[in-house]
C-alpha positions as CSV (number, residue, x, y, z in Angstrom):
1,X,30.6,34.4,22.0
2,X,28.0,32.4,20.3
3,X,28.6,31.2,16.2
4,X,28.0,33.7,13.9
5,X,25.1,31.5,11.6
6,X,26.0,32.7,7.6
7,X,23.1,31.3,4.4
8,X,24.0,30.8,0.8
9,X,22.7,34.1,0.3
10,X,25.1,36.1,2.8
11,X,28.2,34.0,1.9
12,X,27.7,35.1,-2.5
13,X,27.1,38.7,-1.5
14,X,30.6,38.4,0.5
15,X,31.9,36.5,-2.6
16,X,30.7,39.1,-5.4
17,X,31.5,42.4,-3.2
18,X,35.2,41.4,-2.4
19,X,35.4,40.1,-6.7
20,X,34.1,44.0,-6.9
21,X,36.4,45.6,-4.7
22,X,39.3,43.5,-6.3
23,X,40.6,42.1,-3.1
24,X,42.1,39.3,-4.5
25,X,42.1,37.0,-8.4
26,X,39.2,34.6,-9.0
27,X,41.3,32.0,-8.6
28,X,41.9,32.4,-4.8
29,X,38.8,34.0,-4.0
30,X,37.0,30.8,-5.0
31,X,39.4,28.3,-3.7
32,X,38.7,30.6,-0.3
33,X,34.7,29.9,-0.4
34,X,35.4,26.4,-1.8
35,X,33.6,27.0,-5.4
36,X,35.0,26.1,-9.0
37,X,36.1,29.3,-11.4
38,X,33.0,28.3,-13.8
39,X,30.3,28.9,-10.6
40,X,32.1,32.0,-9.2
41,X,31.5,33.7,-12.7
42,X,28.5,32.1,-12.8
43,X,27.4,34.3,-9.6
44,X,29.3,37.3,-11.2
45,X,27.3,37.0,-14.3
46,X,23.9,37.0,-12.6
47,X,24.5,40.1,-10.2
48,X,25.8,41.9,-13.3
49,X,22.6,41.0,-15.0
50,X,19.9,41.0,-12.3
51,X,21.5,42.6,-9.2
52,X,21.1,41.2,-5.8
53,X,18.1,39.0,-6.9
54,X,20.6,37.0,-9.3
55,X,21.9,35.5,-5.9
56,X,18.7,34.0,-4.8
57,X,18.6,30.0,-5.5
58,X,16.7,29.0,-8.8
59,X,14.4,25.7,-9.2
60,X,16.1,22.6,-10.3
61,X,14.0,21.3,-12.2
62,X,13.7,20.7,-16.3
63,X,12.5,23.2,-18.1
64,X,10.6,20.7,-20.4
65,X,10.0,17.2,-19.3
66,X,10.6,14.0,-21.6
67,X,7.5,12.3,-20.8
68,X,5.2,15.7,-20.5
69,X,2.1,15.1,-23.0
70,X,1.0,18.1,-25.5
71,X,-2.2,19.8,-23.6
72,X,-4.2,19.3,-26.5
73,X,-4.3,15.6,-25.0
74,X,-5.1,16.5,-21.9
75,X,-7.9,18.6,-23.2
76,X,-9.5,16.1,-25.9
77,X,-9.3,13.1,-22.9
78,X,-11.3,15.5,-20.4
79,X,-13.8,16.3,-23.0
80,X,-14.4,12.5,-23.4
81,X,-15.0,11.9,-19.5
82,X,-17.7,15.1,-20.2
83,X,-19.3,13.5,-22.8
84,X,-19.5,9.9,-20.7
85,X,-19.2,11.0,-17.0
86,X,-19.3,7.8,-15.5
87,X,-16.4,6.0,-17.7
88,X,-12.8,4.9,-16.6
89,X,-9.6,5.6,-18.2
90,X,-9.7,2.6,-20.3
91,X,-12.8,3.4,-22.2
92,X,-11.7,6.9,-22.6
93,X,-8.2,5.4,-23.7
94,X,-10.0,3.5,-26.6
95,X,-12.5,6.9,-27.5
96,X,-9.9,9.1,-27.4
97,X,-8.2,6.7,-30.4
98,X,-11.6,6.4,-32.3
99,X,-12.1,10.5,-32.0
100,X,-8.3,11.8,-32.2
101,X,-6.3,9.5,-33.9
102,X,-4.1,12.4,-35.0
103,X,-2.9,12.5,-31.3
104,X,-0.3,10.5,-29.0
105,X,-2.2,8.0,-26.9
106,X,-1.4,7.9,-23.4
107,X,-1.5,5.4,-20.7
108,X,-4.6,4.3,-19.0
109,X,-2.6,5.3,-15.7
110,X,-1.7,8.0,-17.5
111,X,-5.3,9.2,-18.0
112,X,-6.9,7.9,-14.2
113,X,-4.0,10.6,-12.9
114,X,-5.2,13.4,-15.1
115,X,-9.1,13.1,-14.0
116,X,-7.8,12.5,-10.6
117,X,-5.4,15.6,-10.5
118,X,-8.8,18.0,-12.3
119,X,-11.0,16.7,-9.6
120,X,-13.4,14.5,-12.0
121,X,-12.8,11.2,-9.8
122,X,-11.8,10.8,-6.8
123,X,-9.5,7.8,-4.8
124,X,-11.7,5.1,-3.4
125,X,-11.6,4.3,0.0
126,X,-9.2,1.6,0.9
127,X,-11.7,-1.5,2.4
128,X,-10.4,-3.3,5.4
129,X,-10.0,-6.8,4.2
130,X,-9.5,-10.0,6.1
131,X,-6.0,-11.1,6.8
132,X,-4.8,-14.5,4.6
133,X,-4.8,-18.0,5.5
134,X,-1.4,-18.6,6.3
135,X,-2.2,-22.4,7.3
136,X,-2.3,-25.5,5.4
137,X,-5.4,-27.0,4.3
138,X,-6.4,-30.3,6.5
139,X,-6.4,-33.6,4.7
140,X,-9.5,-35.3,3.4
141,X,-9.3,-38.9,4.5
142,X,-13.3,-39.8,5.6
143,X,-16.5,-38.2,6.3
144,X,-16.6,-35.1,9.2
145,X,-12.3,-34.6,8.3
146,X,-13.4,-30.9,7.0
147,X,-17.4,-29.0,6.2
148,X,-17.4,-27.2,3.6
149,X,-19.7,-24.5,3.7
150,X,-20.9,-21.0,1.6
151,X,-23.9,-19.1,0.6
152,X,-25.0,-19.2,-2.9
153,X,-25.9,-16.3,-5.0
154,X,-28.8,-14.6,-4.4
155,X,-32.0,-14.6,-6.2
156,X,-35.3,-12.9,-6.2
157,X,-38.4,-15.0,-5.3
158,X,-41.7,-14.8,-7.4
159,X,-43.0,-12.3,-4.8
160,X,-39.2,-10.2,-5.0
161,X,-38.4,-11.4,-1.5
162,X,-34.5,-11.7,-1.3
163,X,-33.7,-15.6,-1.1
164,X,-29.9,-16.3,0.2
165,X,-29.2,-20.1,0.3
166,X,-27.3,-21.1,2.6
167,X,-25.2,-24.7,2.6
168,X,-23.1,-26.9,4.0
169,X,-21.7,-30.3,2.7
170,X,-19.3,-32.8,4.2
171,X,-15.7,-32.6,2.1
172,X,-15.0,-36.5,1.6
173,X,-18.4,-38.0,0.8
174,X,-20.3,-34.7,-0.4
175,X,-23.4,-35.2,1.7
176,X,-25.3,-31.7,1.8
177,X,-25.7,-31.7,5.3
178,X,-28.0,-28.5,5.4
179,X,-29.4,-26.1,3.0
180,X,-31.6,-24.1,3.9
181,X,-33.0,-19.8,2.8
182,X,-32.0,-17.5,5.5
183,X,-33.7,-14.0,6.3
184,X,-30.3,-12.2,6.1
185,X,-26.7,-14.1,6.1
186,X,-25.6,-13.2,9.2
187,X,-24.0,-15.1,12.5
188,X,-27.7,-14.6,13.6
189,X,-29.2,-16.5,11.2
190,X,-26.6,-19.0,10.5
191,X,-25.7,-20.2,13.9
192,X,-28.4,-22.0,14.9
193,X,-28.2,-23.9,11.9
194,X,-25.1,-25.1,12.6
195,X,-26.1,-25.9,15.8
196,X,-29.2,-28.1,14.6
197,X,-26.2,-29.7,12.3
198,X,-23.7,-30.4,14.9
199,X,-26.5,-32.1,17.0
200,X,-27.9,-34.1,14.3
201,X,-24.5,-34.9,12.8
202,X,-21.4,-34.4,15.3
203,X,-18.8,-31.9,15.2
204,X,-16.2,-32.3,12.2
205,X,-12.0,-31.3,12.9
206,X,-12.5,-28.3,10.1
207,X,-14.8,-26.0,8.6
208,X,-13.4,-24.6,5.1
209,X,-15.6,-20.9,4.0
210,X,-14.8,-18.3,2.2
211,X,-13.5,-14.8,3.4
212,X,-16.4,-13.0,3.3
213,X,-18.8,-12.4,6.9
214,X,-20.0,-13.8,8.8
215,X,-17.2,-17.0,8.4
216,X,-14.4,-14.5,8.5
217,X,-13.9,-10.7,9.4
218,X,-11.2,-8.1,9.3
219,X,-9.9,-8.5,12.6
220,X,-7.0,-9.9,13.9
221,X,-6.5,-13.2,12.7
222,X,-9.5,-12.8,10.5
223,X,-11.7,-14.6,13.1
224,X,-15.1,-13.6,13.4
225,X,-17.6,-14.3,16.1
226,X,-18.8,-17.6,14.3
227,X,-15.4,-18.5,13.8
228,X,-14.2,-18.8,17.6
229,X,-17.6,-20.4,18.2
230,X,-16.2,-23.0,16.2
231,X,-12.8,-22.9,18.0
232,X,-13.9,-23.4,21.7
233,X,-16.2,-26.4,20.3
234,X,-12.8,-28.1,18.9
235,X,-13.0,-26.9,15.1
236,X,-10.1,-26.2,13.1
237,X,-12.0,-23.1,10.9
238,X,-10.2,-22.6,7.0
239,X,-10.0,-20.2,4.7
240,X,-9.6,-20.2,1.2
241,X,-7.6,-17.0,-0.9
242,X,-9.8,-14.5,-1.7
243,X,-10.6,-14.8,-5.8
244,X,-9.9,-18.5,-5.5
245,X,-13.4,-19.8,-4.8
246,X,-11.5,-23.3,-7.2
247,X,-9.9,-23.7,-3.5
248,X,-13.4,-24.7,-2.3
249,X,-14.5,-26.3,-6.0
250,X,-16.4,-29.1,-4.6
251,X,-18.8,-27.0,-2.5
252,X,-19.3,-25.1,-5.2
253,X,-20.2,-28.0,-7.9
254,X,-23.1,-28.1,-5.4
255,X,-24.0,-24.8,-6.1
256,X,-24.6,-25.3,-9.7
257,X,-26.5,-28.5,-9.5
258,X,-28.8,-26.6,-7.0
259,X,-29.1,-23.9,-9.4
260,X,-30.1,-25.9,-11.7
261,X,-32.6,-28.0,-9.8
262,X,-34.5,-25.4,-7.9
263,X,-33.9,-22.0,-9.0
264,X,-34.1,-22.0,-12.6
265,X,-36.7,-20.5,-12.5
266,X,-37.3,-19.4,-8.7
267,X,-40.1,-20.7,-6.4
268,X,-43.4,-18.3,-6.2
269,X,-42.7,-17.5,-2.2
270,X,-39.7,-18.1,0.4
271,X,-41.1,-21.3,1.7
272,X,-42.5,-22.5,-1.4
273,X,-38.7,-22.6,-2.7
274,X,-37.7,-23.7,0.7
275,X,-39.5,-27.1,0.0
276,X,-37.5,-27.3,-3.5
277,X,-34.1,-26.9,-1.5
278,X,-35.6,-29.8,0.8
279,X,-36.9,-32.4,-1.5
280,X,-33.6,-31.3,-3.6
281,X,-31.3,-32.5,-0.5
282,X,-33.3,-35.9,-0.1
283,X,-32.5,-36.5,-4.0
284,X,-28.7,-35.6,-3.9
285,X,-27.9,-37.6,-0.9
286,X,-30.1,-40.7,-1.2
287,X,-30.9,-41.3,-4.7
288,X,-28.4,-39.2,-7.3
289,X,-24.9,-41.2,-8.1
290,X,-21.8,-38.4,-7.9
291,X,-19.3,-39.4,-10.6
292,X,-16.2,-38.3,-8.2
293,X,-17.6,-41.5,-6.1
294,X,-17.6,-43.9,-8.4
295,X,-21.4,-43.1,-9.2
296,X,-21.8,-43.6,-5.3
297,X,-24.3,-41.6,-3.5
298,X,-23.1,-39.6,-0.9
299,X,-25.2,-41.2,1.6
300,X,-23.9,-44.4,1.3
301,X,-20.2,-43.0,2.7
302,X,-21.6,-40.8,5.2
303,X,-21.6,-41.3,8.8
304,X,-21.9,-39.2,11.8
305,X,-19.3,-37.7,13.7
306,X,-17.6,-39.6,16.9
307,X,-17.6,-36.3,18.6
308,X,-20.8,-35.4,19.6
309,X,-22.2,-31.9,20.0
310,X,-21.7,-31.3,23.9
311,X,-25.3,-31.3,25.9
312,X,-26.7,-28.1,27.0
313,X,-25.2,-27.4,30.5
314,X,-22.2,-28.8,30.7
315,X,-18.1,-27.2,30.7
316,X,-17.9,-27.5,27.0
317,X,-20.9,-26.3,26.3
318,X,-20.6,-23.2,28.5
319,X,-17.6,-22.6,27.0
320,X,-18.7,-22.5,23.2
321,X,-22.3,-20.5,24.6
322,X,-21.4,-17.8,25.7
323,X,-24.4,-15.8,24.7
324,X,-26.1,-15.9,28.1
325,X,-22.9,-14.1,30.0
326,X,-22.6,-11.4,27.9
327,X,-26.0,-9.9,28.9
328,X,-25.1,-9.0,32.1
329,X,-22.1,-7.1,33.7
330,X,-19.3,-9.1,36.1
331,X,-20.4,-6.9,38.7
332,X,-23.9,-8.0,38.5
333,X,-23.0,-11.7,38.1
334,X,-20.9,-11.9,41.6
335,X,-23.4,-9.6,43.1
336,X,-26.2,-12.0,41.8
337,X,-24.5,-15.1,43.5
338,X,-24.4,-13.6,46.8
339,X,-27.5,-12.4,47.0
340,X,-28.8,-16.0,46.5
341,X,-26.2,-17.8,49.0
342,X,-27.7,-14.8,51.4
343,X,-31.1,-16.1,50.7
344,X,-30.7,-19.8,51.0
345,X,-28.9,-18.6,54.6
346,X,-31.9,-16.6,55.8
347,X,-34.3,-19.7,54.8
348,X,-32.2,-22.1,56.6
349,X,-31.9,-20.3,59.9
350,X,-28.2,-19.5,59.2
351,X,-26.0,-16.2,60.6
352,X,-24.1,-14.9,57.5
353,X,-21.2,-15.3,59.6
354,X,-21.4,-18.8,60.0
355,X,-20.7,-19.3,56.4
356,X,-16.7,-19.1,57.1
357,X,-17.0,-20.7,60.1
358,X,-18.4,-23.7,57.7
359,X,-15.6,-23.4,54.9
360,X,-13.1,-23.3,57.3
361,X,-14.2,-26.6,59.0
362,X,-15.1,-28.2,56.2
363,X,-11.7,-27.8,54.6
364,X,-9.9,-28.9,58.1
365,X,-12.1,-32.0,57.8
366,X,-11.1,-32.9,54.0
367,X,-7.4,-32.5,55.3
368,X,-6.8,-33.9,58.8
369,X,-10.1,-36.2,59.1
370,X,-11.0,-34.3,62.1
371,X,-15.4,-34.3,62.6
372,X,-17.8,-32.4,64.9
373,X,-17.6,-33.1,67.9
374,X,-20.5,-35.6,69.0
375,X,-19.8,-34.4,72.6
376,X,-21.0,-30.7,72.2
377,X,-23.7,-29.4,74.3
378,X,-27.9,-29.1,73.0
379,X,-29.1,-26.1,72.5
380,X,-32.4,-24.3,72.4
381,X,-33.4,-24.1,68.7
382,X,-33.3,-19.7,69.1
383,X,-30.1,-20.2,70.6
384,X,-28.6,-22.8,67.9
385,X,-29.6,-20.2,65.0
386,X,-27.6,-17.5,66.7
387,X,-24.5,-19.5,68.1
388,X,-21.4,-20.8,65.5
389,X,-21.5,-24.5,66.0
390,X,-18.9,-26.6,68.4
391,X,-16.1,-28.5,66.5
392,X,-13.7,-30.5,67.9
393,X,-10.9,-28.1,67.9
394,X,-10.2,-24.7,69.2
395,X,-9.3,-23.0,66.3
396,X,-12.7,-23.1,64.8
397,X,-13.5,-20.8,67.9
């Protein structure tokens, strides 16, 4: 026979009818269900009083809390976010102690969870930021050891076109590499001036940037699309912790001088204050001394890169430009490529299935010398198109 399931509820109803019926004392009755004396009267008390809803399990919890707040608090604090809609809890903290001094003052966590549990505000959506920079920052020693680069605030032109400046500047001597407005800042924008600098300057070990696109992104490892671009060419990309822009102090110093010196107040047009930033560059490297060297200018302890930016063709090259493979499919790229050794075949006069014929010999030649043999019989040229060729050995055959 299966066991016979028994609740709470079935096991006091079998407790208070056999106390009714006087079956046995309290005493044993209780040590039988495995209860104390005060809880079996406790159950006796509550059928007396309520009948067989007495039985039924009551709440648990406090009939008043410690740290419950009068309503007349929860009333005056939502009557302030009426009267100012679009204020947080620690504004309405500091009204409601102007306007109801008389009452308790909560919390501002306190006050965020009452507008948030009346509906008034709601949670904000959790942004996907990018993962820390676990790694040490590489040393400083000379010029090209670690770029430093950022974009500087935005401004508004004379004509309200959007300006972003974008720089770069070389960590150990301060040379501002480039600087230069960009349409939108974006890998599409800022690559090619990379590019234009790693040509006209070399490629550095590091590149130190903020957090923020297109240097970094959410994904794993925070790498971006700009960032493995850097990897493949041989560049140690850095991040600083976001809020600590002091982690990346010396590019920023730049930013203020430029501020300073060209935007203060803006250029009438985009390439008028283009020609600020330039003749701006020409003065900081060249002519301005920089106190942190010596009252050096950074010119004078720059030099270019030993690693030079890899010409356009070759292994390393391909393997950092990888623009041109993505627009078409593998299937079309292997496709493509026999299509043209078919071509170059038909042009020459060649049977597609001489091709093999060819491989094969030529890697019997590379490994046992062996040639063609200079014996083998002429043939008409209609012939010679059609027939494989004679080798010196049988296999080929």
């Amino acid at each position: 026979m299966p066991w016979k399931a028994t609740c709470h509820m079935d096991e006091r109803t079998q407790f208070i009818a056999r106390v009714l019926a006087g079956e046995d004392e309290m005493t044993v009755l209780c040590g039988e269900y495995g209860v104390s004396r005060k809880t079996g009267y406790k159950w006796l008390g509550r059928y007396i009083a309520e009948g067989a809803a007495g039985l039924a399990e009551r709440s648990h919890a406090p009939v008043q809390h410690s740290q419950a707040h009068d309503l007349a608090v929860v009333q005056a604090v939502l009557g302030l976010r009426q009267r100012w809609p679009h204020w947080g809890p620690k504004k309405l903290r500091v009204k409601l102690v102007e306007h109801h001094p008389e009452l308790p003052v909560p919390a501002a966590s306190t006050i965020g969870e009452w507008l948030r549990r009346e509906g008034v505000v709601g949670r904000s959506r959790r942004r996907r930021r990018c993962p820390p920079y676990s790694q040490p920052f590489a040393a400083v020693s000379a010029a090209n050891d670690v770029w430093c680069t950022d974009f500087k605030g935005w401004f508004r032109t004379g004509d309200g076109r959007r300006c972003d400046p974008f720089t770069l500047t070389d960590a150990h001597s301060r040379y501002l590499l480039r600087c230069q407005a960009v349409l939108r800042p974006d890998e599409a924008n800022v690559r090619p001036i990379f590019e234009a600098a790693f040509q006209e300057h070399g490629l550095p070990r590091a590149i130190r940037s903020d957090n923020g696109p297109p240097f970094a992104s959410p994904g794993v490892g925070g790498l971006s699309r700009l960032a493995v671009w850097w990897i493949k060419l041989g560049i140690r990309p850095e991040r600083i912790v976001a809020g600590k822009p002091q982690q990346n102090g010396r590019h920023e110093r730049v930013h203020r001088t430029l501020n300073q010196e060209t935007a203060t107040p803006p250029a009438a047009s985009l390439p008028a204050q283009q020609k600020r930033f330039d003749a701006f560059r020409t003065v900081y490297n060249n002519e301005r001394p920089h106190e942190a060297l010596g009252q050096q200018t950074p010119a004078s302890l720059y030099a270019p890169a030993p690693r030079r930016y890899p010409d356009r063709g070759s292994a390393l090259w391909r393997r950092g430009c990888d623009a041109p493979r993505a627009q078409q499919r593998p299937d079309q790229m292997g496709r493509r490529a026999d299509l043209c050794r078919r071509g170059a075949d038909r042009r020459a006069g060649r049977h597609p299935r001489d091709r093999g014929r060819r491989l094969v010999g030529a890697l019997c030649r590379r490994r046992t010398g062996l040639h063609p043999s200079a014996a083998a019989p002429a043939q008409p040229a209609s012939a010679a198109r059609r027939a494989p060729p004679a080798w010196g050995f049988d296999g080929d055959r």
